[in-house]
N, C-alpha and C positions, 0 to 999 in steps of 0.2 A: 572454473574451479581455481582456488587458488586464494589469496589473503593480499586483500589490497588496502595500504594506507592513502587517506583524501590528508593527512597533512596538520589536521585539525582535534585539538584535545575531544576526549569524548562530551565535555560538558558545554562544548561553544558547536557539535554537528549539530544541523537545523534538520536535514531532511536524510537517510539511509541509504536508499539508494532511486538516482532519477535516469530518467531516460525520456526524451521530449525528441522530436520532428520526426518526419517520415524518413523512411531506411534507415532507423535508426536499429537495433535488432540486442538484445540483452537476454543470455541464458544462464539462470544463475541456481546451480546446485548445490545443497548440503552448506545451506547458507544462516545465519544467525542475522537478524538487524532489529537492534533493540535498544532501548533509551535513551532515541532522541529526544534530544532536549529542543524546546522554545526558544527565540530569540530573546533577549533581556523587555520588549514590548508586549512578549507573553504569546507571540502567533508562531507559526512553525511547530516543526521537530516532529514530520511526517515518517513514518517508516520507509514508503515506498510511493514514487510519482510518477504514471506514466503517462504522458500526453502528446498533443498534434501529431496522430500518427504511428507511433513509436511502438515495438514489439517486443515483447517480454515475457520468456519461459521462466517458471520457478517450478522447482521441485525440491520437496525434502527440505523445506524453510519453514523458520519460528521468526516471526514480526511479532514482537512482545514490549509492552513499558514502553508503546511512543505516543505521541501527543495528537489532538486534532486527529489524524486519519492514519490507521494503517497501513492501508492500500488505497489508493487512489488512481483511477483511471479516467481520462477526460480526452474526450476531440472524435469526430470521425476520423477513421482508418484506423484507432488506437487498437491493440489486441492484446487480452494477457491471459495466456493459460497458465493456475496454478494447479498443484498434483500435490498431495499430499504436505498440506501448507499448514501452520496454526499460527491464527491472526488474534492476538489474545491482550486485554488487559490495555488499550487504548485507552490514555487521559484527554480531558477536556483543553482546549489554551485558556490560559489566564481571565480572560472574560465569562468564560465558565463555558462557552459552545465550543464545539466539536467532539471529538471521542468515540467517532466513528471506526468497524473495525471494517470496516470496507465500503464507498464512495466510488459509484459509477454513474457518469453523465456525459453528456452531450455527445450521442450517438458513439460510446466507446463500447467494445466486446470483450465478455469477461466469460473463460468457461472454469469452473473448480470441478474439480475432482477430490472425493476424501477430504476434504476441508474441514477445519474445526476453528470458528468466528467465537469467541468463548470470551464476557468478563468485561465487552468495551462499554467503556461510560455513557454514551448518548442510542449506540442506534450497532445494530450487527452489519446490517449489510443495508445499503439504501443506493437507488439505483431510480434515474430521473431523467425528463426529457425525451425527445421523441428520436428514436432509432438508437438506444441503448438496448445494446441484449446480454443478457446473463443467464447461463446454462448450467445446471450445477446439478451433480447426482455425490450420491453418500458424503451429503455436509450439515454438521454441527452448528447448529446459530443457538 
């Protein structure tokens, strides 16, 4: 809990909040992460990135107005349970792909709870590759 500044005007953050390698361990409540912006080559400005590994509770969060991907999970061992989340209103980058409101692959584990995936440009939840699982009860796509 708590209000942390990365340093960086709101219009130059690429990605909201990341978490990547094993023991890595991220619990984030009653949380806001919204309009990231693309790098000036038009890729980036993910909401949320959790990979190689990395674990990550959210509850009580709105990922809203970011680019490319909302939530993003990628790698064996990765884990994110989110509770009562809304993943909403994801834009495309520049070249006009992405706008995914949630991106799960290469064997990473996702469970929602109460979730509401609502408004993203390309795709609500898309979930690939071999030993990815995704669990999800009373969610919004």
């Amino acid at each position: 809990r708590g209000t942390s500044t990365l340093g960086l005007a709101p219009d130059r953050l690429r990605l909201g909040l990341y978490a990547g390698d094993a023991g890595t361990t991220v619990s984030a409540t009653d949380v806001a992460i919204a309009r990231t912006q693309p790098l000036p080559d038009g890729t980036w400005g993910q909401g949320i990135q959790v990979s190689t590994g990395a674990w990550l509770t959210l509850e009580r969060a709105a990922v809203t107005d970011n680019h490319d991907t909302g939530l993003y999970a990628s790698g064996a061992g990765t884990t994110v349970t989110a509770t009562e989340v809304l993943i909403a209103r994801t834009q495309p980058q520049a070249d006009g792909t992405g706008g995914r409101g949630i991106n799960v692959q290469e064997g990473a584990q996702l469970t929602l709870e109460r979730v509401a995936v609502t408004g993203n440009q390309e795709v609500g939840i898309q979930v690939s590759q071999a030993g990815t699982t995704v669990m999800a009860t009373e969610v919004l796509i």
